[in-house]
C-alpha positions as CSV (number, residue, x, y, z in Angstrom):
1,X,-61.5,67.1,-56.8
2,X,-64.4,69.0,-55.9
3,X,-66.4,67.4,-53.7
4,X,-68.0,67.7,-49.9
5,X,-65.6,66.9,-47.2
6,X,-67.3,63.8,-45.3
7,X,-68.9,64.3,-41.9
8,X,-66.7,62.2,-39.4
9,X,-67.3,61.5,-35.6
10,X,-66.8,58.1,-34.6
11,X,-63.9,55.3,-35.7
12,X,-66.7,53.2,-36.8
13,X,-67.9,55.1,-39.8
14,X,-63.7,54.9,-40.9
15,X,-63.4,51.4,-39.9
16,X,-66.5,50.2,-41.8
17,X,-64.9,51.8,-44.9
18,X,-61.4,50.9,-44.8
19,X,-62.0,46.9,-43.1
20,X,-61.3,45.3,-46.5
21,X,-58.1,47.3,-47.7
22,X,-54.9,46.4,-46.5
23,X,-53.3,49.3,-47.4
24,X,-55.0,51.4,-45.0
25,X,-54.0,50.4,-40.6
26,X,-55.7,51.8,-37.2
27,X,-53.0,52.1,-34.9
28,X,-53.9,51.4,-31.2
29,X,-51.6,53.6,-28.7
30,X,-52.4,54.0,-25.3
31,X,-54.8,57.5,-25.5
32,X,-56.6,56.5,-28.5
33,X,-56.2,55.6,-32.2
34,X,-54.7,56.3,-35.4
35,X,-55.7,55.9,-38.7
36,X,-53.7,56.2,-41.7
37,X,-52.2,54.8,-44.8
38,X,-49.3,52.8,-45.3
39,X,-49.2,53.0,-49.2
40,X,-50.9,54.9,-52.1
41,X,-51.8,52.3,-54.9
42,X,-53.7,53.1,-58.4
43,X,-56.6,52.1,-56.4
44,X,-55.9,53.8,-52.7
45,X,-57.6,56.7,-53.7
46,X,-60.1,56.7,-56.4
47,X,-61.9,59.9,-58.1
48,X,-64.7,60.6,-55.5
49,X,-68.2,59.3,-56.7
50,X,-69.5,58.5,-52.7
51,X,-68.7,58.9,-49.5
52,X,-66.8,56.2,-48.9
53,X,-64.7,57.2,-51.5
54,X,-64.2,60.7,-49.6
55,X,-63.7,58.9,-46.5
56,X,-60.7,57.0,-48.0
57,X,-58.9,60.6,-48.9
58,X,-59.2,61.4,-45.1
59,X,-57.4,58.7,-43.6
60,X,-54.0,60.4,-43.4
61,X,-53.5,60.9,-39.9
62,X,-57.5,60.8,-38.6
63,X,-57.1,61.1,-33.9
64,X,-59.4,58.9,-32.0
65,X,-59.5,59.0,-28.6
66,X,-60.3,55.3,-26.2
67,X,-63.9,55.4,-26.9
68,X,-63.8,56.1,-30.6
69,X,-64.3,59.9,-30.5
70,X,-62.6,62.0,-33.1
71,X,-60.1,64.0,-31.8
72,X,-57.5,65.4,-34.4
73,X,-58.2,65.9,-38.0
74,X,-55.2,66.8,-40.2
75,X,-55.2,67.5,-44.1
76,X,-57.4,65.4,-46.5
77,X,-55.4,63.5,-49.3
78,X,-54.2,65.4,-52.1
79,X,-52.2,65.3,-55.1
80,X,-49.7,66.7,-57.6
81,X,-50.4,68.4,-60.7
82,X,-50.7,65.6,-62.9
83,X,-50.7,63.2,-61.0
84,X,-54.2,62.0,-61.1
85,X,-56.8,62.0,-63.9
86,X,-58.5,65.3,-62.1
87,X,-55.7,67.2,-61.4
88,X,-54.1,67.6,-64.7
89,X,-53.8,70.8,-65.7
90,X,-56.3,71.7,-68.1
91,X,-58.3,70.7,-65.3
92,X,-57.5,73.0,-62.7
93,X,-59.7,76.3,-62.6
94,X,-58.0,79.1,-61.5
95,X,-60.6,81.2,-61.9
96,X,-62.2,80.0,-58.7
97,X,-61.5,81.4,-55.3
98,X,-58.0,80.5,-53.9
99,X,-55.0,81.6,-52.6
100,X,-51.4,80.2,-53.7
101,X,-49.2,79.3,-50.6
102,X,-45.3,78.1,-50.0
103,X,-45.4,74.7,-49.8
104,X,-42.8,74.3,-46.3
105,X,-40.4,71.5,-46.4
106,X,-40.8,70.1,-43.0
107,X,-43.1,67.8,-41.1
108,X,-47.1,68.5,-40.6
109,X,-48.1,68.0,-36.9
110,X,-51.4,69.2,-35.1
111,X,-52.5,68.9,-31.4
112,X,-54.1,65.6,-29.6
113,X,-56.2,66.8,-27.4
114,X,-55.6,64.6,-24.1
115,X,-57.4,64.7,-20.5
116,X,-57.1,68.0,-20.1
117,X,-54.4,68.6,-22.0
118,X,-53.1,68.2,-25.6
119,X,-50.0,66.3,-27.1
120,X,-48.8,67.6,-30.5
121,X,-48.8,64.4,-33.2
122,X,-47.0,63.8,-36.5
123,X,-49.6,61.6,-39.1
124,X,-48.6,58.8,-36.8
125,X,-49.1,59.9,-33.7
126,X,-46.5,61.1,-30.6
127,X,-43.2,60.8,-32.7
128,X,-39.3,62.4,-32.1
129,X,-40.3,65.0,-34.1
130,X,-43.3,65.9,-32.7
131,X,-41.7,66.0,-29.5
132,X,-39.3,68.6,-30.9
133,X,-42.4,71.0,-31.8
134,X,-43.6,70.5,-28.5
135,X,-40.1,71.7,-26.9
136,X,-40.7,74.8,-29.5
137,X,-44.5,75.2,-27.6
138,X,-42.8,75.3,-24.5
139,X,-40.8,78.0,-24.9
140,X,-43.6,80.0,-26.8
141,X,-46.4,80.1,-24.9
142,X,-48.4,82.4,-27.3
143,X,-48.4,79.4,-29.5
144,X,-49.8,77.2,-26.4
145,X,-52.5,79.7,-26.1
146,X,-53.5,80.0,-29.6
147,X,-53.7,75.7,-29.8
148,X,-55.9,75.4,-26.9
149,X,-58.5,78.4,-27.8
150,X,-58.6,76.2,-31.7
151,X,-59.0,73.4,-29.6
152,X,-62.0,74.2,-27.4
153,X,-63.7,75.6,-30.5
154,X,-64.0,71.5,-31.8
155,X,-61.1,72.6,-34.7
156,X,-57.6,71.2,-35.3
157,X,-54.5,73.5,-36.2
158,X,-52.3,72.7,-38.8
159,X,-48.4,73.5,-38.3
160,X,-45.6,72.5,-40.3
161,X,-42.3,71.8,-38.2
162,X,-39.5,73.3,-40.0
163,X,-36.0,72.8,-38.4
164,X,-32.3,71.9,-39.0
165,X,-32.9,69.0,-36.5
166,X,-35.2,67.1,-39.0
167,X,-34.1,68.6,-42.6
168,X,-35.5,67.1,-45.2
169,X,-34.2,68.7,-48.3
170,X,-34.6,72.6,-47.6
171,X,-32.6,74.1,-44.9
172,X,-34.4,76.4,-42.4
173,X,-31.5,78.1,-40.1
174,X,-33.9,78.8,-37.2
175,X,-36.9,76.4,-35.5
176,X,-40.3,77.5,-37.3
177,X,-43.8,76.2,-36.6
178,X,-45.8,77.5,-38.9
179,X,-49.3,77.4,-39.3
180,X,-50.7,76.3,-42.8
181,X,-53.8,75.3,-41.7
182,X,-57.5,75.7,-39.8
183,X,-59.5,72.8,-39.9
184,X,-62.6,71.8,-38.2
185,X,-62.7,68.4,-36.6
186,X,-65.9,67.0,-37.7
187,X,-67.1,69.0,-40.7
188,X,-63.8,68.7,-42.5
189,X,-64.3,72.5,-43.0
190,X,-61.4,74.9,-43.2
191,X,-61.1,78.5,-42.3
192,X,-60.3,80.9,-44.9
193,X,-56.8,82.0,-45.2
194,X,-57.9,85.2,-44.6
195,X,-59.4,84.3,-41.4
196,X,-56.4,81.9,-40.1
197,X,-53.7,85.2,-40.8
198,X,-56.4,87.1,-38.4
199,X,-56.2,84.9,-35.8
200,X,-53.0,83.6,-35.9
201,X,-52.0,88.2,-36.0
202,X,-53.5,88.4,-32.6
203,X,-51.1,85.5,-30.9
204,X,-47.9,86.4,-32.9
205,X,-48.4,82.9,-34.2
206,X,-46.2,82.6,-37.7
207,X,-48.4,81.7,-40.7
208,X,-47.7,80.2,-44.1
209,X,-46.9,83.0,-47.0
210,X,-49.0,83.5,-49.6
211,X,-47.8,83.6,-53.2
212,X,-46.7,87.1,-54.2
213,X,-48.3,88.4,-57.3
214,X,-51.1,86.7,-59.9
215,X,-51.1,83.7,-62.1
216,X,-53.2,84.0,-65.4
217,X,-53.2,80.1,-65.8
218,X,-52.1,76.9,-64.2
219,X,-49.7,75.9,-67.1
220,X,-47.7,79.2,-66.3
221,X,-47.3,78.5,-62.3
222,X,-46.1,75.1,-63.2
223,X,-43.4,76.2,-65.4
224,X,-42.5,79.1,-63.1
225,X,-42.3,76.4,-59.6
226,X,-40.3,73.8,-62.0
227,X,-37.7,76.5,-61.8
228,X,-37.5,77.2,-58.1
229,X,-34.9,77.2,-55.7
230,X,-34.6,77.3,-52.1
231,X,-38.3,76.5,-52.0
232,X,-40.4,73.1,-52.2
233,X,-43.0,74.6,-54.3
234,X,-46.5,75.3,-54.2
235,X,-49.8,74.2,-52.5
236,X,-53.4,75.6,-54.4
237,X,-55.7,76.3,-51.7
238,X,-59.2,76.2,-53.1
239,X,-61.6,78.3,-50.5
240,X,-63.6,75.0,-50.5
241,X,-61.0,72.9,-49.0
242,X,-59.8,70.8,-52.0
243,X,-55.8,71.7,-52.6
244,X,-53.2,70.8,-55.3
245,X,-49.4,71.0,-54.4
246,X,-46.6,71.6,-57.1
247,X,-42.9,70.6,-56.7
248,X,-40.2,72.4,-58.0
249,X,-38.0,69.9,-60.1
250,X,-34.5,70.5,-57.9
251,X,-37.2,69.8,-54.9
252,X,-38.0,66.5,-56.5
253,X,-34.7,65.5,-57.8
254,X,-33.0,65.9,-54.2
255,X,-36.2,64.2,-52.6
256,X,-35.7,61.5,-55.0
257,X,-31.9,61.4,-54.3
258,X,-32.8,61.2,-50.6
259,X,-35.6,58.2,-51.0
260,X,-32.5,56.0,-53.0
261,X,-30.7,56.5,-50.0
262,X,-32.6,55.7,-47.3
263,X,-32.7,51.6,-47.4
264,X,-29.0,50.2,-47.4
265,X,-29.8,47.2,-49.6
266,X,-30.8,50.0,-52.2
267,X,-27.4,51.8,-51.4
268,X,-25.3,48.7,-51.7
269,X,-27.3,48.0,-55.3
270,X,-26.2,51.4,-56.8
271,X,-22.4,50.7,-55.6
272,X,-22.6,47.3,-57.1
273,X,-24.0,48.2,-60.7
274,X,-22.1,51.8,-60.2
275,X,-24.9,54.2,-60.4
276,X,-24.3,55.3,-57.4
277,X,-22.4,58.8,-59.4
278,X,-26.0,59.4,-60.7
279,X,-27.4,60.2,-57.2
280,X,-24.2,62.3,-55.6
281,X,-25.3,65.4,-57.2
282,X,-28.6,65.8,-55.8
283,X,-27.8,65.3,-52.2
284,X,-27.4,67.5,-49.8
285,X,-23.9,67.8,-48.2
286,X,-24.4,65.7,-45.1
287,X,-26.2,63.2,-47.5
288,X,-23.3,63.2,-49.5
289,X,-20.6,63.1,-46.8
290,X,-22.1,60.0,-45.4
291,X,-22.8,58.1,-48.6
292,X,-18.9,58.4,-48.9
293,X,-18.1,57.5,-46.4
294,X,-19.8,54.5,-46.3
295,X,-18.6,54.0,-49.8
296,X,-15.4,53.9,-48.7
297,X,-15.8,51.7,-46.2
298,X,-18.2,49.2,-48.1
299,X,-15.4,48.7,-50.6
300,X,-12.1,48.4,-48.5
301,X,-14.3,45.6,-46.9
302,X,-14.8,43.9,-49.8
303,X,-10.6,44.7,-51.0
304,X,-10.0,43.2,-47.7
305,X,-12.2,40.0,-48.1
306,X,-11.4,39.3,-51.6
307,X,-7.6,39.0,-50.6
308,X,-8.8,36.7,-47.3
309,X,-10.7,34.6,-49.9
310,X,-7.8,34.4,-52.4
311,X,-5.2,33.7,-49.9
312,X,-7.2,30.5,-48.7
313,X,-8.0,29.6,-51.8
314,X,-3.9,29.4,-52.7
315,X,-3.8,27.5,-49.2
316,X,-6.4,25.2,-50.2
317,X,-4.7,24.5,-53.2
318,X,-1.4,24.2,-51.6
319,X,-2.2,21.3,-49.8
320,X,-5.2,19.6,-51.7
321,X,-3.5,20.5,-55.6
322,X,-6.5,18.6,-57.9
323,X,-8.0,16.5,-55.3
324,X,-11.3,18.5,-54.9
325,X,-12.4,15.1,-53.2
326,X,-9.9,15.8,-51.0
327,X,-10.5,19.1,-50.0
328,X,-14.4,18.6,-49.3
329,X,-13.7,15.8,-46.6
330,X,-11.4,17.6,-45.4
331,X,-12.6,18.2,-41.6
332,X,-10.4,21.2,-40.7
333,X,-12.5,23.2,-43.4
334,X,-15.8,22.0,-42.0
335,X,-16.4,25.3,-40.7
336,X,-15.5,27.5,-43.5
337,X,-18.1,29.9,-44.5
338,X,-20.3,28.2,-47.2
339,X,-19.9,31.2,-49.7
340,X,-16.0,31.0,-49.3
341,X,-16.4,27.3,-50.0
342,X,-18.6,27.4,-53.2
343,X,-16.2,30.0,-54.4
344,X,-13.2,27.8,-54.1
345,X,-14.8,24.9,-55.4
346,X,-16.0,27.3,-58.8
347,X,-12.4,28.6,-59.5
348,X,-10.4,25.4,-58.2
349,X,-9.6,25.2,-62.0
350,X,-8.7,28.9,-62.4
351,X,-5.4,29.9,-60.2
352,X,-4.6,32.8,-62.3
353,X,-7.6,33.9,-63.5
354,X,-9.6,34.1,-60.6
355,X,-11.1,37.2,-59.5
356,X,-11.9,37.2,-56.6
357,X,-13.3,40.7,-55.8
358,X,-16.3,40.0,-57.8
359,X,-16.6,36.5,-56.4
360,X,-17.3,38.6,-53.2
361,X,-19.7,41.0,-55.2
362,X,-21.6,38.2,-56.6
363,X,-22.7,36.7,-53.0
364,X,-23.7,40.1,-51.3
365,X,-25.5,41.2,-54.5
366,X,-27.4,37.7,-54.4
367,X,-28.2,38.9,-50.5
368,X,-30.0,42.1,-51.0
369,X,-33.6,41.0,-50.8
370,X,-34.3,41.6,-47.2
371,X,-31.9,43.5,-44.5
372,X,-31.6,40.3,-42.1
373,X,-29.5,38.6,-45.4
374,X,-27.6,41.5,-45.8
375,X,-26.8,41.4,-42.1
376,X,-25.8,37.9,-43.2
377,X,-23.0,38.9,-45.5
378,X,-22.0,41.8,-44.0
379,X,-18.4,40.8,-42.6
380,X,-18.2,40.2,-46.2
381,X,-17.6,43.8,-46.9
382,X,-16.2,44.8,-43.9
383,X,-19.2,45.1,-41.4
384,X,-20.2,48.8,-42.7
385,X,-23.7,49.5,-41.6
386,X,-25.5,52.2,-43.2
387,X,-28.2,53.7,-40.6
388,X,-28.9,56.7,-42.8
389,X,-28.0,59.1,-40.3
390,X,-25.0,57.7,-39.6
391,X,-22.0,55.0,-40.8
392,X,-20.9,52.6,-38.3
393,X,-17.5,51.2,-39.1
394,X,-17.8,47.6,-37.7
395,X,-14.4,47.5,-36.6
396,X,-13.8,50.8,-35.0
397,X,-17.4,49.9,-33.0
C-alpha cells in the first residue's frame, strides 16, 4: 500500500499501460477523455512492485482534455480492510501519520477544467448527478471561487455529492458538497487535511469530519465501525496519500440489498426461488415500496396467464380430445405462442393435474439470461417492468 503515487501528464503513458486489459476503457466525449475501469478482477489491481502497476490503481476516473493533457485527477484505487493481501489488518500501522475521516455516502465528483471554464464530472464524466452539484455551485458561488483558485494552482478538488435526489443508502435531509479531498493533478500528491480544512475555512466551503477521539489499534476501529449507524464508515487517510476505507455492516448489508435489486432478471430470480423475504429487510423504504409493488404485479400477471393458458388448454382439448395429431395441424392455432403450445402438448395427458402456474414459471425462469429474453416473456407475467426507480404496470401504461 505504500508506494509513490506515479507522475501522470499525458494519455499516452495510461494508454501504453492499460492497451492489453480489457477491463480497463478510455472514453472519448467531445472535450476530452476518460479513463477508467469497468470491473475489479483478482488481477485488476495487483500489490504495486512498478509503475505500471501504480498506474493501474489511478485509472478510476483519470480527465484528458482533446490533445491528451491531463486535466482532472480524482482518488487513486483503494481498498477495504481485508480485502487485499496488504490491507489486512495486522498490516495496517496506525502508528503512522493519519487522520480518520467519515466515509460520505454519496457520489465523488471534481471539476473538468474546460476553455475557460470548468464542468464538474462524476468518475465518468458529465453525468445527471454531476449536473445536480453543479446546480448546487450555482447557487453557492463561494464554492465556484474556491474550485477555480484549486484549479489554476494545477490541483483537482475532491467533493462528495450528498443529497436526497441520488440517495444511496444513507439519507442526507439537505444538499451537501463536501470536500474530502486536495489533490494535485500531475504529482498525485495530496494536501494535508490540515491544510484542505484551512483553505476550504476561508471560502465557507464544507469539509469532511474527522473522526472524534483516538484508536489504539486497527482491530478496535473495525469492530467499533461494524457497529455503526446512520454512517457509511470510515476512510484511513495516511498523510502520504495511500487510504483504507471501512464499512459498517448495516452499510454493507443495505448496499448489498440495493445491488440484488438493481437488474430485474435478478429480481424476478429471487421471486421465483422465494428469496426475495431475505432482501426486504435491508432496504430502504422506497426500495422496499417498489419491490412490492412490483411483486404484486409480477405475480397477478403470472395468476392471470396461468388461467389464459389453462382455459385454452381445456379448449384445445374440447375440440381435439386425444388427437394430438390433430391439434398440431390444426391451422387456427398456427399462431399460438410457442411456449403456450409446448405446454399444452406436455400436459395433454394431465387434465387434472396440471399446474399451470408453474408451467408459466418454468418458461420466464428459462428467460432470464439477458434482459431482451425477459422482454420476450414479459406479457407472460403481466408486462411489469422493473426500471429500479420505478414500476411500470404494462396495462395501466
Amino acid at each position: 500500500m505504500n508506494y509513490d503515487f506515479p507522475h501522470i501528464t499525458h494519455l499516452d503513458q495510461v494508454r501504453d499501460v492499460i492497451k492489453d486489459l480489457p477491463e480497463f476503457i478510455i472514453a472519448e466525449r467531445d472535450w476530452g477523455y476518460v479513463v477508467n475501469y469497468l470491473v475489479s478482477m483478482s488481477s485488476t489491481f495487483p500489490k504495486v512492485t512498478t509503475r505500471a502497476d501504480a498506474i493501474r490503481r489511478e485509472c478510476r476516473g483519470l480527465i484528458f482534455d482533446r490533445n491528451g493533457h491531463l486535466i482532472s485527477r480524482p482518488y487513486q484505487k483503494f481498498f477495504n480492510v481485508g480485502e487485499k493481501d496488504e490491507t489486512q489488518a495486522d498490516c495496517i500501522d496506525l502508528g503512522q501519520p493519519h487522520v480518520i475521516l467519515e466515509k460520505l455516502d454519496g457520489s465523488m465528483v471534481r471539476p473538468i477544467p474546460i476553455d475557460d471554464g470548468y464542468r464538474l464530472s462524476t468518475k465518468m464524466g458529465i453525468t445527471d448527478v454531476a449536473m445536480q452539484a453543479e446546480m448546487f455551485v450555482a447557487e453557492h458561488p463561494n464554492y465556484d471561487e474556491f474550485i477555480r483558485l484549486h484549479i489554476e494552482r494545477g490541483q483537482t478538488p475532491i467533493f462528495e455529492w450528498c443529497s436526497k435526489k441520488q440517495q444511496i443508502v444513507i439519507s442526507y435531509p439537505n444538499d451537501r458538497l463536501v470536500l474530502t479531498a486536495i489533490r494535485d493533478i500531475n504529482s498525485g500528491e495530496y494536501k494535508s487535511y490540515q491544510q484542505m480544512v484551512s483553505y476550504a475555512n476561508a471560502y465557507d466551503v464544507e469539509v469532511v469530519q474527522a473522526y472524534a477521539g483516538t484508536v489504539t489499534n486497527m482491530e478496535n476501529l473495525v469492530a467499533e465501525t461494524r457497529g455503526l449507524q446512520g454512517q457509511e464508515g470510515w476512510v484511513i487517510r495516511f498523510d502520504t496519500g495511500h487510504m483504507i476505507k471501512i464499512k459498517s455492516s448495516i452499510y454493507v448489508n443495505i448496499h448489498q440489498a440495493k445491488d440484488n435489486i438493481l437488474r430485474e432478471k435478478n429480481v424476478i430470480e429471487m421471486l421465483i426461488s422465494e428469496t426475495v423475504d431475505d432482501v426486504k429487510p435491508f432496504l430502504l423504504a422506497d426500495d422496499l415500496k417498489r419491490l412490492e409493488d412490483y411483486e404484486t404485479a409480477f405475480w397477478q400477471g403470472i395468476a392471470k396467464c396461468a388461467e389464459v393458458w389453462k382455459h385454452q388448454f381445456l379448449m384445445v382439448k374440447m375440440e381435439h380430445g386425444n388427437d394430438r395429431k390433430g391439434f398440431a395441424l390444426d391451422t387456427r392455432y398456427q399462431d399460438l405462442d410457442h411456449n403456450l403450445k409446448s405446454a399444452i402438448f406436455c400436459y395433454w395427458d394431465m387434465v387434472a393435474d396440471a399446474n399451470w402456474r408453474q408451467a408459466v414459471i418454468d418458461v420466464v425462469a428459462k428467460n432470464l439470461g439477458t434482459q431482451p429474453r425477459v422482454d420476450s416473456v414479459r406479457e407472460l407475467f403481466g408486462n411489469a417492468k422493473w426500471n429500479y426507480g420505478a414500476v411500470i404496470d404494462g396495462n395501466n401504461g
